[in-house]
N, C-alpha and C positions, 0 to 999 in steps of 0.2 A: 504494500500500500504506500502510494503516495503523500506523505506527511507535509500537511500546509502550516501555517501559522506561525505564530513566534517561537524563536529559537528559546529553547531550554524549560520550555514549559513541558508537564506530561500531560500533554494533549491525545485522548485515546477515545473510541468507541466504546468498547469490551476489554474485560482482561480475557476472554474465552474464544480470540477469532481465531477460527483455523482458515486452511487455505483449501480451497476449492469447494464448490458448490453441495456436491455429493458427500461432504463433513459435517452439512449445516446440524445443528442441536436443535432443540426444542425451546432452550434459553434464544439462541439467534435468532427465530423466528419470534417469537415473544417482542423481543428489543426490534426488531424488524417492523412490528406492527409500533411499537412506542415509536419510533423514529418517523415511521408512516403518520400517524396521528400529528406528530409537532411540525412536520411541512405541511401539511393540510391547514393548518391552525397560523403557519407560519412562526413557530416555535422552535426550529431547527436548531441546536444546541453544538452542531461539530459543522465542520466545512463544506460544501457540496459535492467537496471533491469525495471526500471520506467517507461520507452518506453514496454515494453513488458506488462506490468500491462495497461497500456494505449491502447494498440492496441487491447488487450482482452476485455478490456471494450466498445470498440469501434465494436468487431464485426470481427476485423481482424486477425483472428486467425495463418493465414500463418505468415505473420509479427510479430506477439504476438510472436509466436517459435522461430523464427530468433534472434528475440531480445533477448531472453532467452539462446539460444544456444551460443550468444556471448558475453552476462552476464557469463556464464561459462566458456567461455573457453578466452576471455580477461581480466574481472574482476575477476575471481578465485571466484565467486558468489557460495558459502557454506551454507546458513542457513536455512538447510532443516527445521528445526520448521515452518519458517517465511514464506517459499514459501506454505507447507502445508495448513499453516491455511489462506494465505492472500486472501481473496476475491474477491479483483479484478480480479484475475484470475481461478475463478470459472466455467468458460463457457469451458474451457479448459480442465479441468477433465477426459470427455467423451471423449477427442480425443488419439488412443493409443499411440501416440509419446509424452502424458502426462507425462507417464511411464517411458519414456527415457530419459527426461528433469530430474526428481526425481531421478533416479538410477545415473545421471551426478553430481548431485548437492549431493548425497548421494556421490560419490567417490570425489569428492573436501574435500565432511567435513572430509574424511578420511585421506585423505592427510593434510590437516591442521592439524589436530589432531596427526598427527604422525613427523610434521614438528616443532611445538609445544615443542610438550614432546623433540623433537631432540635439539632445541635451544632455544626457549622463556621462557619455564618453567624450565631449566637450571641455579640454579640463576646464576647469571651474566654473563653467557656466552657475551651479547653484551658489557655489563660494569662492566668485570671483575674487582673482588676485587685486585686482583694481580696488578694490573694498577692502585691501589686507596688507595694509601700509604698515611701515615700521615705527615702533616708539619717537617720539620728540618729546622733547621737557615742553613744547607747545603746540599741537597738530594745528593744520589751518581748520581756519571757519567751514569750508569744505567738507573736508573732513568728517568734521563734527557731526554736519548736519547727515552728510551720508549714513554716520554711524548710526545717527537715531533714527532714519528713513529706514531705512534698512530692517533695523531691530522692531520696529513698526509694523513694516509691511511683510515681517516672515510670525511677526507673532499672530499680526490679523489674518492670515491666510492656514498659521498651522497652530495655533493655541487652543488648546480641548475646552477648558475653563471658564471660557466667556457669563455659561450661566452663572457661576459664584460669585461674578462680579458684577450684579446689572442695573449698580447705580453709575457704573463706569462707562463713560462715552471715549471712547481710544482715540477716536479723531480728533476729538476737539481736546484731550490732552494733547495729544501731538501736537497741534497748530499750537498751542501755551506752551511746550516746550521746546520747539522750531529759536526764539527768541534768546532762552535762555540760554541754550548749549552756544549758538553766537556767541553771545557777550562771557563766556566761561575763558580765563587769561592763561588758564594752562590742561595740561592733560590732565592732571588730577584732581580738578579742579571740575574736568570734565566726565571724569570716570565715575567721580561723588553724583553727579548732575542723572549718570544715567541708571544709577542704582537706583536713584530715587523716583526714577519715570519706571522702570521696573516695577517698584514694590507696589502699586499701584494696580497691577495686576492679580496680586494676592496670593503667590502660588509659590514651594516651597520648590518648587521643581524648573523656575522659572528668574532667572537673575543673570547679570553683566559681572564678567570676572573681571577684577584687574589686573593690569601687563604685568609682567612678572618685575618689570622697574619698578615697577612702585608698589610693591609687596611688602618691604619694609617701612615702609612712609601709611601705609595702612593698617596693618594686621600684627604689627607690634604687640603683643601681651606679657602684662609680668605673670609671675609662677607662682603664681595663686588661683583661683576660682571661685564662685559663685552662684547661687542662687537662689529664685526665690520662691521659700519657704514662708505659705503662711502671708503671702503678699509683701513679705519682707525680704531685704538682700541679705545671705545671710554666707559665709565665708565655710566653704563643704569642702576645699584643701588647700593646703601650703606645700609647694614642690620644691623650694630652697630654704633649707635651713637656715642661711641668712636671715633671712625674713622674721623666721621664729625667734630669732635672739634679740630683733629689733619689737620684739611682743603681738605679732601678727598670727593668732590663734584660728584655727577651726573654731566656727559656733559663732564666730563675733559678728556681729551688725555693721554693714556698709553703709553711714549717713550722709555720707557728700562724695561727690566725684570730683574736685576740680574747683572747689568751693558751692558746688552745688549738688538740694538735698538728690539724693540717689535718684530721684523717682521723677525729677526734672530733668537731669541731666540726660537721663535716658528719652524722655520723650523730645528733648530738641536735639541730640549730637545718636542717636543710635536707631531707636524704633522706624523713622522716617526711611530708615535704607536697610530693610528687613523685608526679604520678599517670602512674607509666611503665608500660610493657609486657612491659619485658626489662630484665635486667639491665643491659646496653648502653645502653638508654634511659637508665636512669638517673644511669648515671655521667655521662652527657650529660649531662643534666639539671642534673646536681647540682654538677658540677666547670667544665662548661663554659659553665655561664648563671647559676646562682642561688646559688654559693657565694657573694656577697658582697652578696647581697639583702639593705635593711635601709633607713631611715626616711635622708633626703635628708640630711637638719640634722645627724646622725649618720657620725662619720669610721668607717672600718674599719684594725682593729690590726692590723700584718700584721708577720710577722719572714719574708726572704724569703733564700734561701743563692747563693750564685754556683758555679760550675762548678768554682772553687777551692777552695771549703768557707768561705767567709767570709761569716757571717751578717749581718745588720741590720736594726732594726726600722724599721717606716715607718707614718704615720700616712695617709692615703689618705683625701678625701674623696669623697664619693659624689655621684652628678648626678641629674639626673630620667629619662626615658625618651628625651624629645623631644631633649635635648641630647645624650645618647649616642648617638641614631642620625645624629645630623649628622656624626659621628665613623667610625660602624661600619656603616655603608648601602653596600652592594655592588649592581651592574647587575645582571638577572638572566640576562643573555647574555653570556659574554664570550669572544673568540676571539684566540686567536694560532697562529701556524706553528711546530713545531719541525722543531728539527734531523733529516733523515731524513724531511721531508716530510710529517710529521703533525701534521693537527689537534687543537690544544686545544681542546674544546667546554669553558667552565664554566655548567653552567648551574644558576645560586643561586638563581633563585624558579620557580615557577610559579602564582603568586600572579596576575597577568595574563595575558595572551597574548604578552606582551612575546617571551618568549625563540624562541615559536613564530616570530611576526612578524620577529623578528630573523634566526633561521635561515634562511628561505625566501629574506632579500634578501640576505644573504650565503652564498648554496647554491653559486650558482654559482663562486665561489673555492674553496670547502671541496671541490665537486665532485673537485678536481684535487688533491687531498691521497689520499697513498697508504697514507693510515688515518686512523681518527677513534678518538681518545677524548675520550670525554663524561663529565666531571664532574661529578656531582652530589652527593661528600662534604660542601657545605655548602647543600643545596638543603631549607627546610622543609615544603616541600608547596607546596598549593592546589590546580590544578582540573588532573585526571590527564589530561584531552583536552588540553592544551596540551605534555604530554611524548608523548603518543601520536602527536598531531601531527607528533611529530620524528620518531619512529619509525616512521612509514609511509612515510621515506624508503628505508626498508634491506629492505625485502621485495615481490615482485612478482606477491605473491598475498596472497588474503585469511585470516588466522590466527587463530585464537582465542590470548587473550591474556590472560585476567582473570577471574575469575567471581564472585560475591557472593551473600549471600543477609543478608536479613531474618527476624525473626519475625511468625508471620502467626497472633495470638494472636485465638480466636472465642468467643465469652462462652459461647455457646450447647456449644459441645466438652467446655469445660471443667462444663457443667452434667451433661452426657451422661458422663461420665468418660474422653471421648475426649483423647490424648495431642496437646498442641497443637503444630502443625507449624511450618514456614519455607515462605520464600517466595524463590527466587532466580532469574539468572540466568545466562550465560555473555556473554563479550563478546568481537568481534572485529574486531580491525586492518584498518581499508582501506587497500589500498598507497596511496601519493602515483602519481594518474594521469599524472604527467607525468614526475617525474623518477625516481631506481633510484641507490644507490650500493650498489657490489657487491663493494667491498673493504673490508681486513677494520675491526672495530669495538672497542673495549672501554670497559666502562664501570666506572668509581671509585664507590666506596660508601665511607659508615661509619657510625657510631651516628647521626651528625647528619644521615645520608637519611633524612626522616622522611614520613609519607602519601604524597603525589603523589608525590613523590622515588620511593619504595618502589614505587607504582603503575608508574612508569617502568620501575624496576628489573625489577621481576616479570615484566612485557611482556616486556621485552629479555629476559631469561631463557630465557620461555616461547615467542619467537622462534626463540631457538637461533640466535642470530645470531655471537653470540661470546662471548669473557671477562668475565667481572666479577670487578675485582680490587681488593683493601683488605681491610675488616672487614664484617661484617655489620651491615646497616641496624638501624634503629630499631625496627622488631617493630611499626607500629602506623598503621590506615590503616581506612577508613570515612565514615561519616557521621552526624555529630554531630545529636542535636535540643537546641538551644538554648532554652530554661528560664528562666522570672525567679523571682526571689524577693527574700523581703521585705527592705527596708534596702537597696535597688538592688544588691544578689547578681544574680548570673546564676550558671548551669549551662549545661554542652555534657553530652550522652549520648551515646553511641556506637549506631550503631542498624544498622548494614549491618559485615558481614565480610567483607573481600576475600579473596582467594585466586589461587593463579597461573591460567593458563588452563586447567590439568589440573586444577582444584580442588584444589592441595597450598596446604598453609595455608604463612602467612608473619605471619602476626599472633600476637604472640607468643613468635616465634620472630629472624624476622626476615628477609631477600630474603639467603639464603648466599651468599659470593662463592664462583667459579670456583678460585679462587689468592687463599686467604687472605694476607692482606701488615700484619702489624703497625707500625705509626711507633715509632720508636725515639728517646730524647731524642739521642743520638751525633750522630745523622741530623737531629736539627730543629736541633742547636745549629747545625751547620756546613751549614745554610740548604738540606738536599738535603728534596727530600719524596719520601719511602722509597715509597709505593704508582706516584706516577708514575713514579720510575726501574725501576720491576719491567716497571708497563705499555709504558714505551719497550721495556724488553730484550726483549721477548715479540714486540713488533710489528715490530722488525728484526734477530731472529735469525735 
């Protein structure tokens, strides 16, 4: 079978398809009829191409064709190699409308082919060089304007999102921001100018990078952290013992930033260039990474209060990037046993396969643990088949688990005054063929589950496998299209929407926990973490 859709998802039919006609089960036929019913309804749940490989192996060759004939002409389905040789659809051969389906799929690859050589084999026709100028400590006004034209006109043609934002009118920001980026006296100046036409957007999947010149002049942080607890800033680590000797504790309260109270400072020098999702995004964002964002050479003024109410100001120098993470780099797997025989899963990236790869070789111990909670409160994302991975330990059937959709925008539609559509799919969990843990599960969330995190989340959710307890995620998960622009700028665009397996949104919004569980400063001063003693009490009352 011909496998469509996005790469690294388990996107499947059946765990039970054999090959050839005269194999089919009674299960087949069954699901044969369920799959019958959701075209008729227009409920189609896999590809056309994969329903039609299905319905041939099944016997139903009227159906088989239908699905094939709207594999072509909705999915633009081209790979005459693939249909040739695929098997599944072998029973189909002898019938002459075979011919017609082949001569269809034969005029698609021609048209690709010629669409192709028109624009994708063009270097850069999408991301022209011309739009891909090098750093100045001042780009021209040109420039400028091109860089926000540009980031404009690929957000308004490939941005998912538009409904989360629909007190936002993009055009008429644009023409207000046309002015500004002019009169901006340097690139950084300009860089500031475009984050904040960004965030405007609302989407965590969605922001202008700055050139790697001026990495240091922005993203400067001393080796400390924060956040807020409780509506409060509140100091959660010290990564140079310097610091410590100058009396800069965990637990203590951040009242001013720069002479000003914490909670101003951030709403005029930080919140404004936060391209988040959710509320919760934000205050992530803003309290827990980028309060203290600012130029390397440049100390940060801080007055910070102790538990006692005894204030003091501190002068706090700032690091580069590379050196804070020598400091603040966590594994992205990490396991220990508690008390009461349960597994701590932490799992902090999914940035690699690391944690997948991790879990599988330590399966066999976790096996013997009489619950698993899986951490992913400090986990940022990256590639959602590596938490998926994990999760086809815990069910021993195959589940839908996810759904997405793109926009599927046709010049020609829009000429016709036709209403331009999407294009999506649903996706589903293959169990792990070998192993099954069948006791019970929960998983930790908060602001800082952010994409893949979320992605996880969602599955686990739409598994129904167990609790999920903390705060609600991040609100913000998809797929970026990455963008140059001029004065070495880049852009991410957000271009796919996820959703749980039932299509309920979570972007936005955010993956709700089971048993919401707030942290309290009470609880962090005196070293408890409030969500995991809830999840213990749950798992062995």
């Amino acid at each position: 079978m011909y496998r469509t859709g996005l790469p690294f998802l388990f996107l499947i039919l059946a765990s039970t398809f054999t090959v050839g006609y005269a194999q089919k089960s009674v299960n087949d036929t069954l699901l044969a009829q369920a799959l019958r019913d959701k075209i008729q309804k227009g409920q189609a749940e896999t590809s056309n191409y994969n329903m039609a490989c299905y319905f041939a192996l099944s016997g139903d060759h009227a159906f088989a064709f239908s699905c094939l004939k709207k594999a072509i002409s909705n999915d633009d389905f081209s790979n005459i190699t693939g249909i040739e040789k695929d098997t599944d659809l072998l029973s189909l051969h002898n019938d002459p409308e075979w011919k017609v389906i082949l001569q269809d799929v034969k005029n698609n690859a021609l048209k690709k082919e010629k669409l192709d050589k028109t624009f994708i084999n063009q270097a850069g026709f999408w991301d022209s060089k011309a739009l891909k100028t090098p750093y100045q400590e001042n780009i021209s006004a040109d420039e400028k304007v091109a860089g926000l034209s540009k980031f404009w006109s690929e957000a308004k043609y490939n941005f998912v999102n538009f409904d989360l934002v629909p007190d936002l009118n993009f055009d008429s920001l644009y023409l207000a921001y046309l002015p500004k980026v002019k009169s901006t006296k340097s690139t950084a100046e300009y860089y500031k100018l475009m984050t904040e036409f960004c965030a405007h957007l609302k989407d965590g999947h969605t922001n202008v990078m700055v050139p790697k010149e001026l990495i240091n002049e922005f993203y400067g942080r001393p080796l400390l952290r924060t956040r807020l607890i409780e509506d409060r800033v509140i100091v959660i680590a010290v990564y140079d013992p310097t610091l410590g000797k100058k009396g800069i504790k965990v637990g203590q309260e951040v009242i001013t930033v720069d002479g000003l109270p914490v909670k101003e400072y951030a709403r005029r020098y930080v919140i404004p260039y936060q391209s988040a999702s959710t509320l919760q995004n934000q205050n992530s964002l803003a309290y827990d990474f980028s309060l203290f964002d600012g130029a390397v050479n440049k100390p940060v003024e801080l007055e910070l209060r102790d538990e006692k109410g005894v204030t003091k100001k501190h002068s706090v120098s700032r690091v580069n990037t590379a050196e804070r993470w020598k400091y603040m780099a966590t594994a992205p797997f990490e396991f220990k046993m508690l008390k009461g025989n349960i597994a701590l899963i932490s799992l902090n990236s999914f940035g690699t396969d690391s944690a997948a790869r991790a879990f599988a070789t330590r399966y066999p111990e976790i096996s013997k643990a009489n619950a698993i909670i899986f951490d992913v409160r400090n986990n940022g994302g990256g590639d959602s088949s590596v938490g998926w991975e994990i999760l086809g330990y815990l069910t021993k059937n195959t589940e839908p688990i996810h759904s997405w959709y793109t926009r599927a925008y046709k010049p020609s539609y829009r000429a016709w005054g036709i209403t331009q559509g999407f294009f999506g799919r649903n996706s589903f969990l293959k169990p792990n063929e070998k192993f099954f843990y069948d006791k019970p599960v929960v998983v930790l969330t908060s602001a800082r589950s952010f994409s893949a995190a979320e992605d996880f989340a969602g599955a686990f959710k739409s598994l129904n496998r167990g609790l999920i307890i903390g705060e609600a995620s991040g609100g913000s998960s998809g797929q970026p299209l990455i963008i140059s622009l001029p004065g070495n700028l880049s852009a991410r665009i957000c271009t796919k929407r996820d959703m749980l397996g039932n299509g309920e949104d979570f972007v936005g919004k955010g993956v709700q926990p089971d048993k919401l569980v707030i942290p309290t400063i009470a609880d962090f001063r005196k070293g408890v973490d409030t969500e995991l003693a809830v999840a213990i009490k749950e798992l062995t009352r």
